[in-house]
Short mmCIF file of the C-alpha atoms (twelve columns), coordinates in Angstrom:
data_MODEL
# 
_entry.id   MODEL 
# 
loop_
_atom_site.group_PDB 
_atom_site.id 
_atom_site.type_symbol 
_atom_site.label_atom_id 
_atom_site.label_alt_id 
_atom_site.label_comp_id 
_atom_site.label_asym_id 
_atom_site.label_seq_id 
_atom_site.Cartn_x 
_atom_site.Cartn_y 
_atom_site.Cartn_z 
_atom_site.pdbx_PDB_model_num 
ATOM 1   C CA . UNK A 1   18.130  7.384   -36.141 1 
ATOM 2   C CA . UNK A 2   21.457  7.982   -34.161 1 
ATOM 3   C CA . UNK A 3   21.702  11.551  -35.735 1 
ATOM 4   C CA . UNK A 4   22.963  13.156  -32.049 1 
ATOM 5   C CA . UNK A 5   23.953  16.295  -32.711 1 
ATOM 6   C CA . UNK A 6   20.809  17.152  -35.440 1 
ATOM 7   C CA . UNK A 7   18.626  16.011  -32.741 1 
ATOM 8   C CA . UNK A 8   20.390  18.257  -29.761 1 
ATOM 9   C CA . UNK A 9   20.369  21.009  -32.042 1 
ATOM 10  C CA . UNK A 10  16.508  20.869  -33.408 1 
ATOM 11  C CA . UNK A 11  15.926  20.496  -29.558 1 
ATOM 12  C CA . UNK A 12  17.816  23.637  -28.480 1 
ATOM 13  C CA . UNK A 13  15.761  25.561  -31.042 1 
ATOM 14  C CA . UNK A 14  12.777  24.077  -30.039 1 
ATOM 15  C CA . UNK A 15  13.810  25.544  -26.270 1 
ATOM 16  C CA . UNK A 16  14.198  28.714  -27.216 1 
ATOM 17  C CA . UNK A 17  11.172  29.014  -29.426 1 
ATOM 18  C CA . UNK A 18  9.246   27.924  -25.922 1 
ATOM 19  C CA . UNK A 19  11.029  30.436  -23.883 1 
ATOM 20  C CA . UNK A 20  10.269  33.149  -26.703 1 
ATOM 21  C CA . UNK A 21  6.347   32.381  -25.857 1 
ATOM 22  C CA . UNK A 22  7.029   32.056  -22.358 1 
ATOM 23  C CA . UNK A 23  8.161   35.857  -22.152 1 
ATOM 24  C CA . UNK A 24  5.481   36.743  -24.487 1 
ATOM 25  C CA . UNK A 25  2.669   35.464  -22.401 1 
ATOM 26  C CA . UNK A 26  -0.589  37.175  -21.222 1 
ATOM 27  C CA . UNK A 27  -3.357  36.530  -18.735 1 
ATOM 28  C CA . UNK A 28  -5.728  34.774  -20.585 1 
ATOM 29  C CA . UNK A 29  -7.541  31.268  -21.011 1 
ATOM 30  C CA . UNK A 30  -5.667  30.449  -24.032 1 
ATOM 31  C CA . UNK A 31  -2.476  30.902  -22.370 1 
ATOM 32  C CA . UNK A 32  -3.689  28.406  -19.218 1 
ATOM 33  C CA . UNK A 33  -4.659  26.255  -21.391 1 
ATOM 34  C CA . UNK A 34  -0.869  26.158  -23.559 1 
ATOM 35  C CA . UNK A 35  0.806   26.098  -19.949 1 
ATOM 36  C CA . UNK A 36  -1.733  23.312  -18.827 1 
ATOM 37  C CA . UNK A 37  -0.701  21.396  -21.946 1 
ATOM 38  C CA . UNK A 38  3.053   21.912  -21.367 1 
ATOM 39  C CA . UNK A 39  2.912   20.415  -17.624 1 
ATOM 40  C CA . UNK A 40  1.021   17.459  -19.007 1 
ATOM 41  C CA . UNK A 41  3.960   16.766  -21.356 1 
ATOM 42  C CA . UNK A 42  6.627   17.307  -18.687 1 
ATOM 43  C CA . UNK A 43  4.291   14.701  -16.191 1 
ATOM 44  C CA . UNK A 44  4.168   12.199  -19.159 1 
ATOM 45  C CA . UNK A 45  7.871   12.367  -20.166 1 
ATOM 46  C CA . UNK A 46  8.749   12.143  -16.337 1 
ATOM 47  C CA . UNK A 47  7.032   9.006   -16.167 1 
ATOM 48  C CA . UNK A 48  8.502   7.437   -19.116 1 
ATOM 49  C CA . UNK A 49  11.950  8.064   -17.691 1 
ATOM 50  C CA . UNK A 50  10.304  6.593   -14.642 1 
ATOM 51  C CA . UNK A 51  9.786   3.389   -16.308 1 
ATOM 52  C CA . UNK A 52  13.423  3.930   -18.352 1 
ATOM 53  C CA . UNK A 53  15.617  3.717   -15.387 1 
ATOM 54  C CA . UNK A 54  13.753  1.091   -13.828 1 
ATOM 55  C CA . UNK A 55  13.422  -0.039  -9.566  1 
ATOM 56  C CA . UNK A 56  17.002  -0.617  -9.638  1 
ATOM 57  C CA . UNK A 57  18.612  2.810   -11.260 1 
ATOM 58  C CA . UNK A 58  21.707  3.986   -9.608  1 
ATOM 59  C CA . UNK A 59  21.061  6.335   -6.685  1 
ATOM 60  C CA . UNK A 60  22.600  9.788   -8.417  1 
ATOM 61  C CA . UNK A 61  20.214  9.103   -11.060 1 
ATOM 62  C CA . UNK A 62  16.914  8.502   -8.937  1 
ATOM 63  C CA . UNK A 63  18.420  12.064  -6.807  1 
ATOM 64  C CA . UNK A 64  18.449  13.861  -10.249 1 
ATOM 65  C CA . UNK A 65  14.756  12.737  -11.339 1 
ATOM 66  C CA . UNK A 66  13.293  13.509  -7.758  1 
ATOM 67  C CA . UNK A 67  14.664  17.388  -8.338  1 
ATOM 68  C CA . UNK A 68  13.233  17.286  -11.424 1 
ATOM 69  C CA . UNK A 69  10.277  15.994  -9.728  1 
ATOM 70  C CA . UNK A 70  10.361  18.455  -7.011  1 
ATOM 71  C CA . UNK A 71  10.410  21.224  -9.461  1 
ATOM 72  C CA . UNK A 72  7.336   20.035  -11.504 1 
ATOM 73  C CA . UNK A 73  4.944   19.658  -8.163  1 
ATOM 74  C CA . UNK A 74  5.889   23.965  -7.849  1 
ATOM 75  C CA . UNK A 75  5.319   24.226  -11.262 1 
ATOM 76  C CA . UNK A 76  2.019   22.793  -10.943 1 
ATOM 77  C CA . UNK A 77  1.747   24.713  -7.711  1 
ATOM 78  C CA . UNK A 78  2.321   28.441  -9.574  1 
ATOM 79  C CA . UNK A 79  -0.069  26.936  -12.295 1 
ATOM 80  C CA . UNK A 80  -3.174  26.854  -9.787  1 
ATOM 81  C CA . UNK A 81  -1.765  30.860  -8.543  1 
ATOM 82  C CA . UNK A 82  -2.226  31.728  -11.946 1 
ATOM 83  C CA . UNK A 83  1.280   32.377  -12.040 1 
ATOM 84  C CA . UNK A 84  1.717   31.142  -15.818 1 
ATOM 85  C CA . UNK A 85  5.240   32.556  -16.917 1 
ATOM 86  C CA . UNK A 86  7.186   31.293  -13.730 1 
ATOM 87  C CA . UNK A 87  5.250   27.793  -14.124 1 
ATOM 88  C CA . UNK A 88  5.852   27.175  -17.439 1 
ATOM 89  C CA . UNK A 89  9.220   27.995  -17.107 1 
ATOM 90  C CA . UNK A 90  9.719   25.745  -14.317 1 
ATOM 91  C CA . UNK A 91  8.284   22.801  -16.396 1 
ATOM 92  C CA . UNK A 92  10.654  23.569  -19.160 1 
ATOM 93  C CA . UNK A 93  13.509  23.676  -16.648 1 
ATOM 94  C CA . UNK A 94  12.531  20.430  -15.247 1 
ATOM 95  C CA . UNK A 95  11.497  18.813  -18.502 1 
ATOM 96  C CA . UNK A 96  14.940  19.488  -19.972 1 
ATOM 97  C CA . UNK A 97  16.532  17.997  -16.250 1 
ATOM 98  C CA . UNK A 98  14.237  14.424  -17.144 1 
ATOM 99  C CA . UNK A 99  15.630  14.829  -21.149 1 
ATOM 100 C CA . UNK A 100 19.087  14.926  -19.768 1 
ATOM 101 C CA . UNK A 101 18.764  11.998  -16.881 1 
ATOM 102 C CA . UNK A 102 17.262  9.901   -20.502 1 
ATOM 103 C CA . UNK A 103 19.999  10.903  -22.612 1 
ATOM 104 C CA . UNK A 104 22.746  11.073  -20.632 1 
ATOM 105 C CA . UNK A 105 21.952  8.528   -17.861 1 
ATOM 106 C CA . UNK A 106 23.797  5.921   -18.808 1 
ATOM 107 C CA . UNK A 107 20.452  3.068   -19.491 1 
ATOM 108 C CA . UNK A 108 21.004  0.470   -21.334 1 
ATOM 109 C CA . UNK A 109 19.287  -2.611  -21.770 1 
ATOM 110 C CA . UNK A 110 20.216  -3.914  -18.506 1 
ATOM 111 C CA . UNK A 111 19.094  -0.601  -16.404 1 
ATOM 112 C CA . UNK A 112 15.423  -0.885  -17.158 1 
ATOM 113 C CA . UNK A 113 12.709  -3.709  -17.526 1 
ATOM 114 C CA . UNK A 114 13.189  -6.618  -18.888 1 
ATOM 115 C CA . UNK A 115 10.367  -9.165  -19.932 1 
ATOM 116 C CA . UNK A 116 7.525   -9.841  -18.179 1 
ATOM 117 C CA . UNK A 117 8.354   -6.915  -15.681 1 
ATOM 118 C CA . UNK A 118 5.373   -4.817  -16.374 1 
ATOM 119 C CA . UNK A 119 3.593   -7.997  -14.199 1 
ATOM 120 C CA . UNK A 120 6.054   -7.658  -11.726 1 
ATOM 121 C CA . UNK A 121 5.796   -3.853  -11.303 1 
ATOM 122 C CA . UNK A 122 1.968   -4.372  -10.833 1 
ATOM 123 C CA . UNK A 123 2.142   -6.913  -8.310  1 
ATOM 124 C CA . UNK A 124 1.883   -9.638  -10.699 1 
ATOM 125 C CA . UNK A 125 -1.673  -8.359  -11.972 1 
ATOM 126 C CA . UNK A 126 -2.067  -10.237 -15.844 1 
ATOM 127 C CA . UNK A 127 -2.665  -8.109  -18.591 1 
ATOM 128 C CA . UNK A 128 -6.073  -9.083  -19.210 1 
ATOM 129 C CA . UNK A 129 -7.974  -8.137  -15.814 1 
ATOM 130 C CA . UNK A 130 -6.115  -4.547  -15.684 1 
ATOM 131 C CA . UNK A 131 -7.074  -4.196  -19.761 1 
ATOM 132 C CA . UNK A 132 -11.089 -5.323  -19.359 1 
ATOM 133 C CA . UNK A 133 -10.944 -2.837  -15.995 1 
ATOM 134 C CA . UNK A 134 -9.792  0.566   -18.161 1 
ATOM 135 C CA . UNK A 135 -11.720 -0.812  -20.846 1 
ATOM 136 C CA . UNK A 136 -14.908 -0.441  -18.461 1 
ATOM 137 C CA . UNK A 137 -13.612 2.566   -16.839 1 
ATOM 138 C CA . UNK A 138 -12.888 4.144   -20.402 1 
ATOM 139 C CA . UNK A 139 -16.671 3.134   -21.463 1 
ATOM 140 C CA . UNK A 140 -18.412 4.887   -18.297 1 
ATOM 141 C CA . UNK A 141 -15.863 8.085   -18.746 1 
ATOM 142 C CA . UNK A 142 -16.620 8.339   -22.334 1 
ATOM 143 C CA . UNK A 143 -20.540 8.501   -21.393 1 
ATOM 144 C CA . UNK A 144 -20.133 11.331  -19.343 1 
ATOM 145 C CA . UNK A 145 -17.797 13.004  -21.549 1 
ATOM 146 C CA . UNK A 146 -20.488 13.266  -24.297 1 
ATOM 147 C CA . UNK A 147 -22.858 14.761  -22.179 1 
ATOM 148 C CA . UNK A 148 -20.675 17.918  -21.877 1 
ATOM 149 C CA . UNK A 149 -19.562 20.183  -23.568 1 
ATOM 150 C CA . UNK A 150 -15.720 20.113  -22.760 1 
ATOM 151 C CA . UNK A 151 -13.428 19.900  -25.412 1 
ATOM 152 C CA . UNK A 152 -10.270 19.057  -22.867 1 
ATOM 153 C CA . UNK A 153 -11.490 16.641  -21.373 1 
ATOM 154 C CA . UNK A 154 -13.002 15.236  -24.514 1 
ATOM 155 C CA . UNK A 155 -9.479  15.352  -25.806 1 
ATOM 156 C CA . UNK A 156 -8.162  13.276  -22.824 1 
ATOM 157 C CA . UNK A 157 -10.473 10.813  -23.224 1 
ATOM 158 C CA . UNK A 158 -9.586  10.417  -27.091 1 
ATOM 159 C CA . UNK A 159 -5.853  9.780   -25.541 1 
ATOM 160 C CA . UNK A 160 -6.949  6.873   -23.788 1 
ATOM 161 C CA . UNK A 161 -9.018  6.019   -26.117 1 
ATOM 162 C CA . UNK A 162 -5.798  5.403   -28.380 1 
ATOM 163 C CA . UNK A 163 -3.320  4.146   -26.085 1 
ATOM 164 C CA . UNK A 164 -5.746  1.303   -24.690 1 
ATOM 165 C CA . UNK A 165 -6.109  0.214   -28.230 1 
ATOM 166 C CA . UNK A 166 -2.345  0.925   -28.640 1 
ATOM 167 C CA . UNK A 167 -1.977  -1.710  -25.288 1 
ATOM 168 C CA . UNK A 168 -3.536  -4.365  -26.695 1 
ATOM 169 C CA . UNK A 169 -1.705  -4.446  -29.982 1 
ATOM 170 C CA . UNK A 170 1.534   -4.295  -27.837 1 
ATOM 171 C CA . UNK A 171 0.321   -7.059  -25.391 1 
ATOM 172 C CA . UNK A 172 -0.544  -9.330  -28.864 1 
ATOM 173 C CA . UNK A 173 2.763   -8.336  -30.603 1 
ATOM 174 C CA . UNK A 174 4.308   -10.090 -27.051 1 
ATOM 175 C CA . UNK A 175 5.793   -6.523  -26.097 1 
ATOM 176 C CA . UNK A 176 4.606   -6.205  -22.441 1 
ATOM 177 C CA . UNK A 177 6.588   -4.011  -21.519 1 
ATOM 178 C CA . UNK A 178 4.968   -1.503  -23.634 1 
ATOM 179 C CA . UNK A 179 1.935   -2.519  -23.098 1 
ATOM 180 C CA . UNK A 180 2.681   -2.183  -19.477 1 
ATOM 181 C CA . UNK A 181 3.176   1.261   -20.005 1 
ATOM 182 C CA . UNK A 182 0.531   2.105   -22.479 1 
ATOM 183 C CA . UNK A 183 -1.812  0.758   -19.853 1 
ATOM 184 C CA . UNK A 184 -0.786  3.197   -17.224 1 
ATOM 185 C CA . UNK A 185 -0.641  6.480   -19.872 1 
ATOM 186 C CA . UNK A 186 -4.626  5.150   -20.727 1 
ATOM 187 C CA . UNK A 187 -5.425  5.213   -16.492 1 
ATOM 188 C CA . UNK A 188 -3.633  8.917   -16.319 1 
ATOM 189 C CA . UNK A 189 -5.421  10.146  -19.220 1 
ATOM 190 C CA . UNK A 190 -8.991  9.120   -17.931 1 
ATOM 191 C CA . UNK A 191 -8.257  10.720  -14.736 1 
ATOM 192 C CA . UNK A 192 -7.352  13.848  -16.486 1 
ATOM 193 C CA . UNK A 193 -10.650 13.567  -18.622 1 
ATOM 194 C CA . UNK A 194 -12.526 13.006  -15.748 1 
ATOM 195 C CA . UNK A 195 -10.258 16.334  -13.687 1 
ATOM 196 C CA . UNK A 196 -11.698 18.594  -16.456 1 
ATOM 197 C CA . UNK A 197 -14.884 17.558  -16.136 1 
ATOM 198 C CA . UNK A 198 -15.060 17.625  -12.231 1 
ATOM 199 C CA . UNK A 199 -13.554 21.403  -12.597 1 
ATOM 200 C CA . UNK A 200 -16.797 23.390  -12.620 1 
ATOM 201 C CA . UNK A 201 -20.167 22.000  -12.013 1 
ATOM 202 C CA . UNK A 202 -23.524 23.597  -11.083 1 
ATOM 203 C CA . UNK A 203 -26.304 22.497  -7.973  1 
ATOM 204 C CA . UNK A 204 -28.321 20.420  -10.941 1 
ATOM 205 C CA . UNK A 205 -25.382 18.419  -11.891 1 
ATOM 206 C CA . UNK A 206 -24.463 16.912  -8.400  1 
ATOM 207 C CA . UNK A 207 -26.010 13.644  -9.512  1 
ATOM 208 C CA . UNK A 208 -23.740 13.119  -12.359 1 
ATOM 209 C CA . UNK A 209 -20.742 14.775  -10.801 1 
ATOM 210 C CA . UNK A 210 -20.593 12.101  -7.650  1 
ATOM 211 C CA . UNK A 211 -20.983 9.261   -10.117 1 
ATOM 212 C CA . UNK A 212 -18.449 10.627  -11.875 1 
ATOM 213 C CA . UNK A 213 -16.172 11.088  -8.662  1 
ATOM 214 C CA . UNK A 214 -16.869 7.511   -7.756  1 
ATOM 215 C CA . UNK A 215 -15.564 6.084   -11.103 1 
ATOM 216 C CA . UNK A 216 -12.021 8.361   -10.510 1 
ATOM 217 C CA . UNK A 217 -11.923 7.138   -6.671  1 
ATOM 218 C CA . UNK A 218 -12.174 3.737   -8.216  1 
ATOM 219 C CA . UNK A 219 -9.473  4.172   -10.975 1 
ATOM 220 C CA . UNK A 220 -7.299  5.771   -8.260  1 
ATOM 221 C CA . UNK A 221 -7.330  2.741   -6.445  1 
ATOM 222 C CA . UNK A 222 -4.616  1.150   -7.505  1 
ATOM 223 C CA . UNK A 223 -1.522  3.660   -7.981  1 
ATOM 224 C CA . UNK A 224 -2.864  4.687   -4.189  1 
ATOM 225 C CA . UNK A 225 -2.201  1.466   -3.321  1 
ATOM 226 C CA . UNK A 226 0.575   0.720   -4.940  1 
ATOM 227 C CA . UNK A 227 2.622   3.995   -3.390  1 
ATOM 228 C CA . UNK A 228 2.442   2.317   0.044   1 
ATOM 229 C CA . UNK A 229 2.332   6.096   1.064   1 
ATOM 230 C CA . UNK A 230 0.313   6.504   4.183   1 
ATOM 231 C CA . UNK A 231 -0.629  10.306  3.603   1 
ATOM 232 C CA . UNK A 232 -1.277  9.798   0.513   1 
ATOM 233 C CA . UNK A 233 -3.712  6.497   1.453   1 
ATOM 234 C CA . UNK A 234 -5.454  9.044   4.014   1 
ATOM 235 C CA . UNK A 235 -6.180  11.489  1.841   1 
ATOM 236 C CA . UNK A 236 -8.246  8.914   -0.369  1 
ATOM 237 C CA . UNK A 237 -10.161 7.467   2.408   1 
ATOM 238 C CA . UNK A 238 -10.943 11.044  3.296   1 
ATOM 239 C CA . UNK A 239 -12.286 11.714  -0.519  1 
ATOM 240 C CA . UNK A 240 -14.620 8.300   -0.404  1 
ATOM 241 C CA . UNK A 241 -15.912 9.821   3.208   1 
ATOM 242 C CA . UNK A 242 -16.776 13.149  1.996   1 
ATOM 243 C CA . UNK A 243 -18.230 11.563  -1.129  1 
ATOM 244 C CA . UNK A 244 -20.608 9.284   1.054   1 
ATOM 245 C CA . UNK A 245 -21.493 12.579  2.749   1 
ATOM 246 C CA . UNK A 246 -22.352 14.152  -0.267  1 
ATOM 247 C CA . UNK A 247 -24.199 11.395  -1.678  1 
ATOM 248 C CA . UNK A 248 -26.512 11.096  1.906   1 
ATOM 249 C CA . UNK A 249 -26.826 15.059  1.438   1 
ATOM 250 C CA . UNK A 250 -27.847 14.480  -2.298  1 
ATOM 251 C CA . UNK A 251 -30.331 11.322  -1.099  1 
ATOM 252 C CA . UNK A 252 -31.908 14.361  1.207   1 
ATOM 253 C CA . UNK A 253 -32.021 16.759  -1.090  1 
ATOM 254 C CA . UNK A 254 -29.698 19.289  0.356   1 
ATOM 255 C CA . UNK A 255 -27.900 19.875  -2.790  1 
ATOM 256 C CA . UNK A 256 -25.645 22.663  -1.527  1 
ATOM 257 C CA . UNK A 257 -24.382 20.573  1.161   1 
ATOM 258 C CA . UNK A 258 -23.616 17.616  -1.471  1 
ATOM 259 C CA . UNK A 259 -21.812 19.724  -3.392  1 
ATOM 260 C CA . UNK A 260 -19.413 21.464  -0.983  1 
ATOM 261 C CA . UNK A 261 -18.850 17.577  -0.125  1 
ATOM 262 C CA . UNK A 262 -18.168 16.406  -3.489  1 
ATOM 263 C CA . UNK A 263 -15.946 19.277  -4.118  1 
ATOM 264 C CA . UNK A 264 -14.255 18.029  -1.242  1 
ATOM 265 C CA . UNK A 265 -13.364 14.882  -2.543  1 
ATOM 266 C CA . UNK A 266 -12.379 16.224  -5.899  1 
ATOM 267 C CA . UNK A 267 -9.776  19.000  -3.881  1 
ATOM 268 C CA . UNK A 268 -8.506  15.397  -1.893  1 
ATOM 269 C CA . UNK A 269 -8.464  13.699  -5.366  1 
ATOM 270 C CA . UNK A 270 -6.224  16.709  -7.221  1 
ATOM 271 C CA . UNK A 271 -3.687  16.527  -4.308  1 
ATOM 272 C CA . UNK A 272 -3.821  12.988  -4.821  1 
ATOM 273 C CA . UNK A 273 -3.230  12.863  -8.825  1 
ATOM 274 C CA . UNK A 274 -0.438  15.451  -7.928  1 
ATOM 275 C CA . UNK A 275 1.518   13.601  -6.005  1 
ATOM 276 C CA . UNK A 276 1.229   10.620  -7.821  1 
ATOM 277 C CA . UNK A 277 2.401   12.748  -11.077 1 
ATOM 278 C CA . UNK A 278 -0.633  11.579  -12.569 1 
# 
């Protein structure tokens, strides 16, 4: 509502009531869980101020959100040492770095998007064919998701859930932009639905676990694509040959062997979703 100051000052309180639980913190799974949570906000607001400043943003300000960037990917990094008071507050650090670059960056209208540029940024690609393919991808996630019993990944999946519905309202009210973006939160949620689920899995789940890796190669796809980064595009083609492995394993019944492959492919696939800050 333009109230600056309120807003600075209910966010500096907010800060310190975060660093307050940071110091209090404690090895436990509720406490990997609330850290888990607080990465997944930072990821999601640094992609928003991705699509804020826009291909063309002026070269200080691209510098500031690849620190910011940096700093998340070690956050992430302590996260998986079970290192939960330096991680989270590295993602607070670099969360309040990406709040900054949005308030203070200078973007105006002319600095991000403008119509019709969510096409553009997907290489043209309508909205309906991307839509129908989450919509599908959404479907066969949400079937697996009922057939455990995890409540993260459940909650993921109720994310995209909402922001594919949210998509297509944008995309009717004309507002592609947002729809753009909506589309992209609804692809990064699924793949964090299907993360959790692909976390822990015993011998007499392989069967469901490589369909279920399959469906995240496939929704991986296109951001892998799209980053024109050639490590990056190795590391999936390594994941799809380690899953064909473990599917040829599974087709022989060596289950063990299919499921060191698979958990192959899910390692490749976690690097992958990390560097892509998805």
């Amino acid at each position: 509502r333009g109230q600056l100051r309120q807003a600075e000052r209910m966010t500096q309180m907010v800060r310190r009531n975060l660093l307050d639980l940071w110091s209090a913190f404690r090895q436990n799974e509720d406490n990997f869980n609330e850290v888990e949570r607080q990465l997944e906000h930072t990821d999601r607001a640094m992609q928003e101020a991705r699509d804020q400043i826009g291909p063309d943003a002026a070269p200080p300000l691209v510098r500031r959100l690849e620190g910011a960037t940096d700093m998340q990917r070690r956050a992430w990094d302590l996260y998986r040492q079970r290192q939960l008071r330096p991680a989270l507050k590295l993602t607070l650090q670099a969360r309040d770095m990406v709040m900054n670059i949005v308030a203070g960056g200078g973007m105006g209208p002319s600095h991000g998007p403008g119509p019709g540029a969510g096409d553009r940024e997907n290489g043209g690609i309508a909205f309906e064919p991307r839509f129908d393919r989450l919509h599908d991808a959404a479907e066969r996630v949400g079937e697996r998701v009922k057939e455990t019993d995890n409540a993260a990944a459940r909650e993921m999946w109720q994310h995209a859930q909402a922001a594919l519905e949210d998509a297509r309202a944008a995309h009717d009210n004309g507002d592609d932009r947002r729809a753009d973006l909506l589309l992209r939160q609804t692809r990064e949620f699924l793949e964090r639905a299907m993360r959790q689920m692909q976390r822990e899995v015993r011998g007499e789940e392989i069967g469901g676990l490589i369909a279920s890796v399959r469906d995240r190669l496939d929704l991986l796809s296109t951001p892998v694509h799209d980053s024109e980064d050639r490590h990056i595009q190795q590391w999936y083609d390594e994941a799809r040959q380690h899953l064909e492995r473990a599917q040829d394993a599974l087709n022989n019944g060596t289950l063990q062997s299919a499921l060191v492959q698979t958990r192959k492919a899910v390692s490749l696939m976690d690097k992958i979703a990390d560097e892509l800050g998805i």
